[in-house]
Structures are given as structure tokens and as C-alpha cells.
Gaussian input, Z-matrix of N, CA and C with variables (Angstrom, degrees):
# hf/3-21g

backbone

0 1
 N
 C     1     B1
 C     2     B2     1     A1
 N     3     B3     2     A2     1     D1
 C     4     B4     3     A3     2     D2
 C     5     B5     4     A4     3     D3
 N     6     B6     5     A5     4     D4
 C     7     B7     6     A6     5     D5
 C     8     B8     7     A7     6     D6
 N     9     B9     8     A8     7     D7
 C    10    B10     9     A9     8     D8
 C    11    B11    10    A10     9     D9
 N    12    B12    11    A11    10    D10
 C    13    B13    12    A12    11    D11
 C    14    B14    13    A13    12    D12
 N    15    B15    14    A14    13    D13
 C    16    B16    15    A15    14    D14
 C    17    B17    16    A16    15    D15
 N    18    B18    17    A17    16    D16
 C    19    B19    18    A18    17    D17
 C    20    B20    19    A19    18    D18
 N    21    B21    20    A20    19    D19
 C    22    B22    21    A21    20    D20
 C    23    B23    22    A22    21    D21
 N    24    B24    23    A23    22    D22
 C    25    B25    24    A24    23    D23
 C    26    B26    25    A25    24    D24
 N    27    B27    26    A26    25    D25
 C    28    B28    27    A27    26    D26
 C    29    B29    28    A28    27    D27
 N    30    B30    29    A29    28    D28
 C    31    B31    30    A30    29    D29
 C    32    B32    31    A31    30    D30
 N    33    B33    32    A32    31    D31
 C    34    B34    33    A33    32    D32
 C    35    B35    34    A34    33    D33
 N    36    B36    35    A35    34    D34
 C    37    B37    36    A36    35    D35
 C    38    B38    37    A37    36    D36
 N    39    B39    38    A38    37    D37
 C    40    B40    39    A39    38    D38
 C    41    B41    40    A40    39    D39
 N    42    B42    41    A41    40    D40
 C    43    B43    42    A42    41    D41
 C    44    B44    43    A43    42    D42
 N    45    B45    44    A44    43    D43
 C    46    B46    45    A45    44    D44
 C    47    B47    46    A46    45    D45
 N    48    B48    47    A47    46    D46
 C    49    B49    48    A48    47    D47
 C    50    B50    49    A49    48    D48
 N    51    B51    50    A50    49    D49
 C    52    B52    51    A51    50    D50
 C    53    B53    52    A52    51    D51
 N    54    B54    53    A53    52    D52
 C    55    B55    54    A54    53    D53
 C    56    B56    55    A55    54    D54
 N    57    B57    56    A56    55    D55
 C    58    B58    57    A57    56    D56
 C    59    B59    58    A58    57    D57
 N    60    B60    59    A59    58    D58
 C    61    B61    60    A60    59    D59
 C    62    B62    61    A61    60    D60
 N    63    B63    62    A62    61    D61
 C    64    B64    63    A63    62    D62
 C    65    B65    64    A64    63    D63
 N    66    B66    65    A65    64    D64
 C    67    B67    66    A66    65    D65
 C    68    B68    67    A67    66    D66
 N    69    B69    68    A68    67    D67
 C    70    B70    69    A69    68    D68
 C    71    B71    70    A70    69    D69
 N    72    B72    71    A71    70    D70
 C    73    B73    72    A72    71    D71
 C    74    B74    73    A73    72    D72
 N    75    B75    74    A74    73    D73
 C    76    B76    75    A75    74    D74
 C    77    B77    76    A76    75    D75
 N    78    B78    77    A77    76    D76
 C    79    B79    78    A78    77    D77
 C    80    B80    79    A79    78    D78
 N    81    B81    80    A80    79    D79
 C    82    B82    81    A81    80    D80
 C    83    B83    82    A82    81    D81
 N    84    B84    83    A83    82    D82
 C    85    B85    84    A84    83    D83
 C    86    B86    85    A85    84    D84
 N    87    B87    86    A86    85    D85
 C    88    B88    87    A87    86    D86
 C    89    B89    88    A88    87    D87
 N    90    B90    89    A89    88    D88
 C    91    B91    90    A90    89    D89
 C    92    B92    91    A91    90    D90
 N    93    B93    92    A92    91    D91
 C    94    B94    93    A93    92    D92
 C    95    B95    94    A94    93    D93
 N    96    B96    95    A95    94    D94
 C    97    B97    96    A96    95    D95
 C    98    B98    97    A97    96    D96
 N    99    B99    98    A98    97    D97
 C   100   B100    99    A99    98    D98
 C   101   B101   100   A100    99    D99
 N   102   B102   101   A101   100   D100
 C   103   B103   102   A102   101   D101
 C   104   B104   103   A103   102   D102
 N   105   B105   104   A104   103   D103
 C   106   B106   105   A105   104   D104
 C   107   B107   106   A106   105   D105
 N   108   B108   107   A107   106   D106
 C   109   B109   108   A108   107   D107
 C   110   B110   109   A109   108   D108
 N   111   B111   110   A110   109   D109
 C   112   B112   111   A111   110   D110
 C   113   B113   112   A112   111   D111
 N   114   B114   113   A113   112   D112
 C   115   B115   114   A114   113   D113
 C   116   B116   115   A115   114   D114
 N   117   B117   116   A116   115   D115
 C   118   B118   117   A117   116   D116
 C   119   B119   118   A118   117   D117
 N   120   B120   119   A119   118   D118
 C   121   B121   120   A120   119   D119
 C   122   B122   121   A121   120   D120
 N   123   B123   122   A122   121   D121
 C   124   B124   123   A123   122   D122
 C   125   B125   124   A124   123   D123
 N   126   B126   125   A125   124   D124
 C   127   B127   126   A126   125   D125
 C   128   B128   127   A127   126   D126
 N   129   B129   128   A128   127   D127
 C   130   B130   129   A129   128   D128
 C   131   B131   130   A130   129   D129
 N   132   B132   131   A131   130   D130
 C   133   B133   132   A132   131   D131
 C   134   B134   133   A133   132   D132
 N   135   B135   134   A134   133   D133
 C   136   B136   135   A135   134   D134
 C   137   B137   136   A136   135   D135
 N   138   B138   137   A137   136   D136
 C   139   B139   138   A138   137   D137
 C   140   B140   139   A139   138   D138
 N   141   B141   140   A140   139   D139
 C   142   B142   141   A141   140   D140
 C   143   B143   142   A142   141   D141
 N   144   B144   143   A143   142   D142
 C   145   B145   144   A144   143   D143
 C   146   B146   145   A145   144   D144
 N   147   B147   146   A146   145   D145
 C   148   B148   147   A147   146   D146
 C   149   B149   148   A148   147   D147
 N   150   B150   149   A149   148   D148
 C   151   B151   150   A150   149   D149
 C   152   B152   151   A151   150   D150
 N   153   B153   152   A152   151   D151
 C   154   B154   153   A153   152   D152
 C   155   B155   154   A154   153   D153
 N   156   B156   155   A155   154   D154
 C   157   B157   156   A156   155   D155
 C   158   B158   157   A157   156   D156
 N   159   B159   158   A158   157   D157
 C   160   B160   159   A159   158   D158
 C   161   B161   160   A160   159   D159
 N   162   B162   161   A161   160   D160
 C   163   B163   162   A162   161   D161
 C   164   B164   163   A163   162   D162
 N   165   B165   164   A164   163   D163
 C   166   B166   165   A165   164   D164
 C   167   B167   166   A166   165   D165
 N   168   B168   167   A167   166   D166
 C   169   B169   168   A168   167   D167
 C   170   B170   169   A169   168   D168
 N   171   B171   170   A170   169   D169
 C   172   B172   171   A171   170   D170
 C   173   B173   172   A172   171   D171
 N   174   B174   173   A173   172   D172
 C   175   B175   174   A174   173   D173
 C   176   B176   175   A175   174   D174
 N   177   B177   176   A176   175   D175
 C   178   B178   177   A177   176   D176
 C   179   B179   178   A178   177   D177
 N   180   B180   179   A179   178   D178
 C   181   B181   180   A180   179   D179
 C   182   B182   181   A181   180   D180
 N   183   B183   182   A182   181   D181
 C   184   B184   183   A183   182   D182
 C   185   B185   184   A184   183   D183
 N   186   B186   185   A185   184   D184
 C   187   B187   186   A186   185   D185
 C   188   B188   187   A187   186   D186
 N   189   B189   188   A188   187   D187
 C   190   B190   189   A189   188   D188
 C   191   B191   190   A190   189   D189
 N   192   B192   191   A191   190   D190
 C   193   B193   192   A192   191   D191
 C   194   B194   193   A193   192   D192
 N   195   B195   194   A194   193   D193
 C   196   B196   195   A195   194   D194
 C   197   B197   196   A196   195   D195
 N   198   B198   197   A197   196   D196
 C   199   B199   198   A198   197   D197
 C   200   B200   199   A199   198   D198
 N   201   B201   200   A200   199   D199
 C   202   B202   201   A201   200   D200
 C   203   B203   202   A202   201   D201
 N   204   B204   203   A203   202   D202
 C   205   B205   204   A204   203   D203
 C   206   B206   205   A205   204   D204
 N   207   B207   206   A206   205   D205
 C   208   B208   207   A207   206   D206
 C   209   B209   208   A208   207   D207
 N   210   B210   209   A209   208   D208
 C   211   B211   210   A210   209   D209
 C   212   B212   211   A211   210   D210
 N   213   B213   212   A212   211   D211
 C   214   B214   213   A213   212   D212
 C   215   B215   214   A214   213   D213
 N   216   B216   215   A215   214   D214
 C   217   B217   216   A216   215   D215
 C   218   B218   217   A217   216   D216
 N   219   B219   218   A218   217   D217
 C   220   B220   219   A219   218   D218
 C   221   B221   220   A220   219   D219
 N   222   B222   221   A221   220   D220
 C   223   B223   222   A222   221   D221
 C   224   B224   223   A223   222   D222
 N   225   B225   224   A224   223   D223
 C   226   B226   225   A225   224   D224
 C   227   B227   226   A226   225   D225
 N   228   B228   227   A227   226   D226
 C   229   B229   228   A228   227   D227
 C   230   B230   229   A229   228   D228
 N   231   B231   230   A230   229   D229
 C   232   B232   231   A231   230   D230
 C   233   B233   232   A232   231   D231
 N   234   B234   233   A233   232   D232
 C   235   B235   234   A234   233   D233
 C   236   B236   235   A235   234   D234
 N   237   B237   236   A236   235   D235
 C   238   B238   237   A237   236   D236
 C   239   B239   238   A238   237   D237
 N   240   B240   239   A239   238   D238
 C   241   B241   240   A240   239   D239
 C   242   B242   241   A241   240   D240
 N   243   B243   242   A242   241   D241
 C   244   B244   243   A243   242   D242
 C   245   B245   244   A244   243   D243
 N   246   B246   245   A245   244   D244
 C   247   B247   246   A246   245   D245
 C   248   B248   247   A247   246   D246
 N   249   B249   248   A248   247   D247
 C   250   B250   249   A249   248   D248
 C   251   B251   250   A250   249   D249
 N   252   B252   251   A251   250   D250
 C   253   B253   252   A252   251   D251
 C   254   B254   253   A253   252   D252
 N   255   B255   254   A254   253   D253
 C   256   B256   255   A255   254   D254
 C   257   B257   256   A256   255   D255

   B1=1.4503
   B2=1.5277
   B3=1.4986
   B4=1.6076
   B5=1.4575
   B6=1.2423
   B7=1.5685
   B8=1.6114
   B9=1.2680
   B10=1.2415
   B11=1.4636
   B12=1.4805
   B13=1.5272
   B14=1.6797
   B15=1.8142
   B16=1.5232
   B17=1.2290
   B18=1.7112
   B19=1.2066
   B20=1.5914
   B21=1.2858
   B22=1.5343
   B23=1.8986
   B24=1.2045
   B25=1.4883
   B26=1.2571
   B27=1.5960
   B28=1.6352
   B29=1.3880
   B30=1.4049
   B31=1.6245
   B32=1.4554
   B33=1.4513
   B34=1.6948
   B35=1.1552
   B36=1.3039
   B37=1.8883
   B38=1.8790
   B39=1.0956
   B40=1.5178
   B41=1.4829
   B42=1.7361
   B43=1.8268
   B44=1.7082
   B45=1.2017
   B46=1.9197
   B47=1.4694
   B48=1.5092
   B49=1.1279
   B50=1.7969
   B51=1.2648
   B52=1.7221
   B53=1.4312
   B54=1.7071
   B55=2.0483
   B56=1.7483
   B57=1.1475
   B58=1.3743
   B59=1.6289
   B60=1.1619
   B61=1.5308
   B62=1.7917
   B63=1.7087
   B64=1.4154
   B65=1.3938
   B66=1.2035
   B67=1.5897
   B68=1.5515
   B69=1.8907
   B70=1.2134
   B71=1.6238
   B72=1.1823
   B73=1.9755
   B74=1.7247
   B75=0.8275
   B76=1.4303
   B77=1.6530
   B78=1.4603
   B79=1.6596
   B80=1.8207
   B81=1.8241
   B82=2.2359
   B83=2.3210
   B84=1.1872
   B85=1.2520
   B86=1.1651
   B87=1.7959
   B88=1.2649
   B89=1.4153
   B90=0.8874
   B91=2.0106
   B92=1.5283
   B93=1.6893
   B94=2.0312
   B95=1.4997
   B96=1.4336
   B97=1.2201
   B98=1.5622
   B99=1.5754
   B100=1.6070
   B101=1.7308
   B102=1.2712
   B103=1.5044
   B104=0.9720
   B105=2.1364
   B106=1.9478
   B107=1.3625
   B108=1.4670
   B109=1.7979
   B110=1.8409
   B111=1.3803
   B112=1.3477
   B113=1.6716
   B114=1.4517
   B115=1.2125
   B116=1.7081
   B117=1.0144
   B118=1.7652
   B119=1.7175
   B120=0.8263
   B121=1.7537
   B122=1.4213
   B123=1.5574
   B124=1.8230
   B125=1.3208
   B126=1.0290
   B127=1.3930
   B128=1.1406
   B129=1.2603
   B130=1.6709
   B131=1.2063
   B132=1.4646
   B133=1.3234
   B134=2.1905
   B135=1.4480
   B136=1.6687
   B137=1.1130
   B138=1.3115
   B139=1.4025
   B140=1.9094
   B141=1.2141
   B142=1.5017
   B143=1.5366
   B144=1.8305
   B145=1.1874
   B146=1.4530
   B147=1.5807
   B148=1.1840
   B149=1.6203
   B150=1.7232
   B151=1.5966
   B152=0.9435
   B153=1.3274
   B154=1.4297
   B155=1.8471
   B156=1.3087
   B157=1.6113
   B158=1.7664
   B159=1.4894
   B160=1.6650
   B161=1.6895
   B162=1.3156
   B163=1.6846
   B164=0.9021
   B165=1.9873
   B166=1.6817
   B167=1.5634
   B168=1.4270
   B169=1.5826
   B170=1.9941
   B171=1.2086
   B172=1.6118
   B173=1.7836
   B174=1.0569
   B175=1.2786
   B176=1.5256
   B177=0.9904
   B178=1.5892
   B179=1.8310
   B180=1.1936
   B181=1.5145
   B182=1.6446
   B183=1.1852
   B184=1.5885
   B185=2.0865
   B186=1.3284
   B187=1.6714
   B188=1.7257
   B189=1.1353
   B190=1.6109
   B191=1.7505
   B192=1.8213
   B193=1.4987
   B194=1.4444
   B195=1.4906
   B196=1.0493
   B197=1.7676
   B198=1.4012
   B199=1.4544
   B200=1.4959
   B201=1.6587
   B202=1.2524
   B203=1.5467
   B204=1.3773
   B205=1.4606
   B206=1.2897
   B207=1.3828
   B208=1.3034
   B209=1.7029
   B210=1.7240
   B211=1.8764
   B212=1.1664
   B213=1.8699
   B214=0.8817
   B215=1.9204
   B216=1.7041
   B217=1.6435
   B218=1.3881
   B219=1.6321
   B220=1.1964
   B221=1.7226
   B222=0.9398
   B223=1.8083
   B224=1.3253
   B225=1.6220
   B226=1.0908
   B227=1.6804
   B228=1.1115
   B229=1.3885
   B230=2.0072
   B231=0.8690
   B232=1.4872
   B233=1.5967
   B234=1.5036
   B235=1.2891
   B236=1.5481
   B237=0.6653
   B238=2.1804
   B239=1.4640
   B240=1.2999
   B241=1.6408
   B242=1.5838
   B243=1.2352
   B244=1.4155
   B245=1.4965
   B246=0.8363
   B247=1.1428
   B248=1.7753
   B249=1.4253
   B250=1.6457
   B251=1.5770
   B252=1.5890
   B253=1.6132
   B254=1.7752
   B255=0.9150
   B256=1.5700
   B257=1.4088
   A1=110.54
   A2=111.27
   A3=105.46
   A4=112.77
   A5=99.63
   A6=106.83
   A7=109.87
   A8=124.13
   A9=118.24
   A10=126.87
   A11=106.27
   A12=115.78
   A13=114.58
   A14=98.34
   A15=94.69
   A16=130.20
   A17=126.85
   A18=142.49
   A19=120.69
   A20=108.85
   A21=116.12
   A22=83.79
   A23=121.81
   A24=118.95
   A25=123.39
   A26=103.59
   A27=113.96
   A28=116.74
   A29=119.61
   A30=120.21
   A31=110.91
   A32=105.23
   A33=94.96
   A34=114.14
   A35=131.15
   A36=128.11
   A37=73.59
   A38=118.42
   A39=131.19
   A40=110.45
   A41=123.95
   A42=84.77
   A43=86.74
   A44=119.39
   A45=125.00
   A46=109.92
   A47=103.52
   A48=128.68
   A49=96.74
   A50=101.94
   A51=115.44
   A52=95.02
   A53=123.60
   A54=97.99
   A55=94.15
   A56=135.27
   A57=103.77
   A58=127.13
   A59=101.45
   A60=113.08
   A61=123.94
   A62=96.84
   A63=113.93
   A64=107.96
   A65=133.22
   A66=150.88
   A67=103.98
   A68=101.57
   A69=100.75
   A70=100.38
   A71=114.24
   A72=134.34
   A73=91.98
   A74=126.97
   A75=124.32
   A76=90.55
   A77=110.55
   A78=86.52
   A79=105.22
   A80=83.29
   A81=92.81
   A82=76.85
   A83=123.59
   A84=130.21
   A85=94.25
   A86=148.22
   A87=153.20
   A88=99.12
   A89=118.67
   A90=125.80
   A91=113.60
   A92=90.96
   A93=101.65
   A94=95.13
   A95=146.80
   A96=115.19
   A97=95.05
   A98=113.86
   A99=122.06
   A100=87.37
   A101=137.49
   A102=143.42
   A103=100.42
   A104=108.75
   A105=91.06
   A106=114.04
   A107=104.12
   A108=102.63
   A109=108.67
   A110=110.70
   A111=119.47
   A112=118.59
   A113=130.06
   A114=153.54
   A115=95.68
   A116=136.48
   A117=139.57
   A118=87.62
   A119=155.58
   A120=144.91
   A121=107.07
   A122=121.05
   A123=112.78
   A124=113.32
   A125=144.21
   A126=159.70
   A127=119.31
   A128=127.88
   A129=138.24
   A130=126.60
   A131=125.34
   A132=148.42
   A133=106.27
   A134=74.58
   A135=86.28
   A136=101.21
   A137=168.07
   A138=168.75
   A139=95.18
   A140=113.07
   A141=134.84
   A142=114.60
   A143=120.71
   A144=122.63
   A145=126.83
   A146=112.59
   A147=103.53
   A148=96.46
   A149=123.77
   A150=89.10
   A151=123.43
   A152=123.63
   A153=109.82
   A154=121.77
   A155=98.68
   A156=106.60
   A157=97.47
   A158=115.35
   A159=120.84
   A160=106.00
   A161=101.20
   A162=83.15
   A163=146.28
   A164=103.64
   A165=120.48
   A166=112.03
   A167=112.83
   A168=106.45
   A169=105.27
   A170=109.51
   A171=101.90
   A172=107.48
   A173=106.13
   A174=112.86
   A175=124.09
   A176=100.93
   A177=115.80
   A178=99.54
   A179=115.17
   A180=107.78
   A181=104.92
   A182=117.24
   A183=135.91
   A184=94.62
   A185=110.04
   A186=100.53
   A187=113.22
   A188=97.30
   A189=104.79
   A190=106.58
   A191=90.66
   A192=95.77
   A193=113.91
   A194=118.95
   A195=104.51
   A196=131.59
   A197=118.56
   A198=126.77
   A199=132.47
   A200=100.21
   A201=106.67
   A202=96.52
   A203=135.98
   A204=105.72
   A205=104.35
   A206=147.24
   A207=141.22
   A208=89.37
   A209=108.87
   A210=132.91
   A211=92.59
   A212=112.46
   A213=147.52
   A214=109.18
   A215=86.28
   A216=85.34
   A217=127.53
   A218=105.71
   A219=152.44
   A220=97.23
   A221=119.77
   A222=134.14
   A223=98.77
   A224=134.79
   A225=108.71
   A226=112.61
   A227=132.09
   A228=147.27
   A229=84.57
   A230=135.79
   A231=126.10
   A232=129.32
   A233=104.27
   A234=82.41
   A235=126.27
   A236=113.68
   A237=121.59
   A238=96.51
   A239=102.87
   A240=121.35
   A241=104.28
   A242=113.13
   A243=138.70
   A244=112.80
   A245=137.79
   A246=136.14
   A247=121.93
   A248=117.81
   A249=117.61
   A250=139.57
   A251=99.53
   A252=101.83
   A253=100.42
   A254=133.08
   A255=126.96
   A256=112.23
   D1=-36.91
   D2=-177.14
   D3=-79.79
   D4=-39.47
   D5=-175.11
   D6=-72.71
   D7=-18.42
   D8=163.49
   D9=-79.23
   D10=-25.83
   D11=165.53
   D12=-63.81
   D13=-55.02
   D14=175.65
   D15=-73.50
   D16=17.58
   D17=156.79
   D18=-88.03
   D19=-25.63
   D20=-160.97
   D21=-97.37
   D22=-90.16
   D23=154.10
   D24=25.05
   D25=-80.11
   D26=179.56
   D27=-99.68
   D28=24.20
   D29=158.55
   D30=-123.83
   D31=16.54
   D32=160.46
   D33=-115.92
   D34=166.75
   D35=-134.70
   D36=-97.93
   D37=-48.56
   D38=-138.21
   D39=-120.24
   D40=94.50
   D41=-153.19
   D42=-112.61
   D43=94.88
   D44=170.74
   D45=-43.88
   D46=-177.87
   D47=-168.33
   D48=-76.27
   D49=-48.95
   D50=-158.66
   D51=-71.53
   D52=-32.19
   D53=176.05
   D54=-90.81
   D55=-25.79
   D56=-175.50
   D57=-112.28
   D58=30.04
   D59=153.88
   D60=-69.74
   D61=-53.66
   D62=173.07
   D63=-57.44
   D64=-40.56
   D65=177.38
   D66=-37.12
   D67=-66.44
   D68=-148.96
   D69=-82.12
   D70=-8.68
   D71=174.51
   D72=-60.29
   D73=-35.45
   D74=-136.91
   D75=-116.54
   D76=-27.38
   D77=-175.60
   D78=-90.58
   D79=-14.15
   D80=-161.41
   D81=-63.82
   D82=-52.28
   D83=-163.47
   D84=-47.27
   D85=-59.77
   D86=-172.57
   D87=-52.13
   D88=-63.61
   D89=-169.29
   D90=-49.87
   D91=-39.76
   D92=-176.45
   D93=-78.99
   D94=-6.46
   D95=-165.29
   D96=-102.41
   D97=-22.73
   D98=-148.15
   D99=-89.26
   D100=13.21
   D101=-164.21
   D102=-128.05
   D103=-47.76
   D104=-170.95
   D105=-76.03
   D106=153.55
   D107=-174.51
   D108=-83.67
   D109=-17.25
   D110=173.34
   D111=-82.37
   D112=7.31
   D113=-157.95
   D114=-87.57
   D115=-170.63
   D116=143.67
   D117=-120.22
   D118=-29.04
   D119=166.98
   D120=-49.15
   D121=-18.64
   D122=-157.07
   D123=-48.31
   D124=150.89
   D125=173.84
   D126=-97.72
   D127=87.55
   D128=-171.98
   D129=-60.11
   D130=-15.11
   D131=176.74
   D132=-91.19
   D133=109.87
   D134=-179.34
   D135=-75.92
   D136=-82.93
   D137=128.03
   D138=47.60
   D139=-73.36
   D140=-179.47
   D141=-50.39
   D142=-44.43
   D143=161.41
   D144=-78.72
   D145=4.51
   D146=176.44
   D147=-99.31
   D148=-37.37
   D149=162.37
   D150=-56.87
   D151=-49.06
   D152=-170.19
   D153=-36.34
   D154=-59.07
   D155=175.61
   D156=-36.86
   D157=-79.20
   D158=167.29
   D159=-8.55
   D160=-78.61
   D161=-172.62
   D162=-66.61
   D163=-18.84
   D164=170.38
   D165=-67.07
   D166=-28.25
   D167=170.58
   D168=-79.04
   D169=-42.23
   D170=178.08
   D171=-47.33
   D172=-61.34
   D173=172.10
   D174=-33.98
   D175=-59.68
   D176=-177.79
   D177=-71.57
   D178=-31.28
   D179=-177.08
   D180=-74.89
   D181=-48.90
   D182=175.57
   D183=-41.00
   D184=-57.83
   D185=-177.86
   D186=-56.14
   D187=-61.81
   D188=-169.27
   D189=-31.06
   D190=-56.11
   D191=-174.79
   D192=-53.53
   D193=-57.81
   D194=173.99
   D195=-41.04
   D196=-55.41
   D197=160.47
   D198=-15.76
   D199=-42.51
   D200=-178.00
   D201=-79.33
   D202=-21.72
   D203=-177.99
   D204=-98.96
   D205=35.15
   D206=176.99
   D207=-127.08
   D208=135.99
   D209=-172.59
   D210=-69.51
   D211=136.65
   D212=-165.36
   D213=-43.61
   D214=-33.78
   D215=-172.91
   D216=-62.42
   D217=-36.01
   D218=-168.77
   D219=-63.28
   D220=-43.03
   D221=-170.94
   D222=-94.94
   D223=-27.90
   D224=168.14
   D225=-78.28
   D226=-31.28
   D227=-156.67
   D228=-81.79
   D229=-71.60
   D230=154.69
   D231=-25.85
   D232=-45.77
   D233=158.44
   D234=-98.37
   D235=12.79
   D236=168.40
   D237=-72.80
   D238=-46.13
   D239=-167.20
   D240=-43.79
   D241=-76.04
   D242=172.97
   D243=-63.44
   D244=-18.75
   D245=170.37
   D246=-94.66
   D247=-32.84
   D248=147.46
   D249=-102.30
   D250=7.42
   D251=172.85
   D252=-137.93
   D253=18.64
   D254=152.39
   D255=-106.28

């Protein structure tokens, strides 16, 4: 899942808002399934779910930051985005 993101990502010249929004939906979705214990993805190795947890917060810290430098308007129109077509 990552390595297919970080292929698609870094082989397009131009990477917008509109392909990597769905991206980052899709990897936070990979991370939540490999944690829940009710999932068929769960990850039985505690060692392994505690990175995981690690990167779902890196991850999630990496957006925010980004957020704050994109205009207020711009973050609402992102979140409409995500909120009626994901």
C-alpha cells in the first residue's frame, strides 16, 4: 500500500490536492484496519502495532502541518471535499 502510493506520488510531474487527498484517506484506512483487532488485516505482532500507531500519528502530524500553510478558504473547500466524496 505504501510503496504503491510512494510510486504513484513520485511519478507524477505535478502531485495536486485532488490525487493526494484520496492517497492520504487510503493509507490513514490501511493503518486503522492493521490495529483493529476485529479487522481480518489485524497485525498480531505488538512490537509492529506500536509502529504502526507511530506512523498513523506521524502521518497525521505531517497533514495538520501541512494545512496550516494552505488559506483558510482552501481548507474549507478540502474539507467539503472529504467530507461528501470519501
Amino acid at each position: 500500500m505504501f510503496y504503491d502510493a510512494t510510486l504513484y506520488m513520485s511519478n507524477s510531474k505535478f502531485v495536486t490536492l485532488s490525487s493526494s487527498i484520496p492517497i492520504y484517506n487510503s493509507l490513514f484506512k490501511h493503518l486503522e484496519k492493521l490495529v483493529d483487532v476485529n479487522d481480518k488485516n489485524y497485525c498480531n505482532s505488538s512490537e509492529v502495532r506500536i509502529a504502526i500507531l507511530k506512523g498513523y500519528k506521524n502521518l497525521k502530524h505531517t497533514i495538520r502541518k501541512q494545512m496550516i500553510r494552505i488559506p483558510m478558504q482552501l481548507q474549507l473547500v478540502i474539507i467539503f471535499f472529504q467530507f461528501f466524496f470519501v
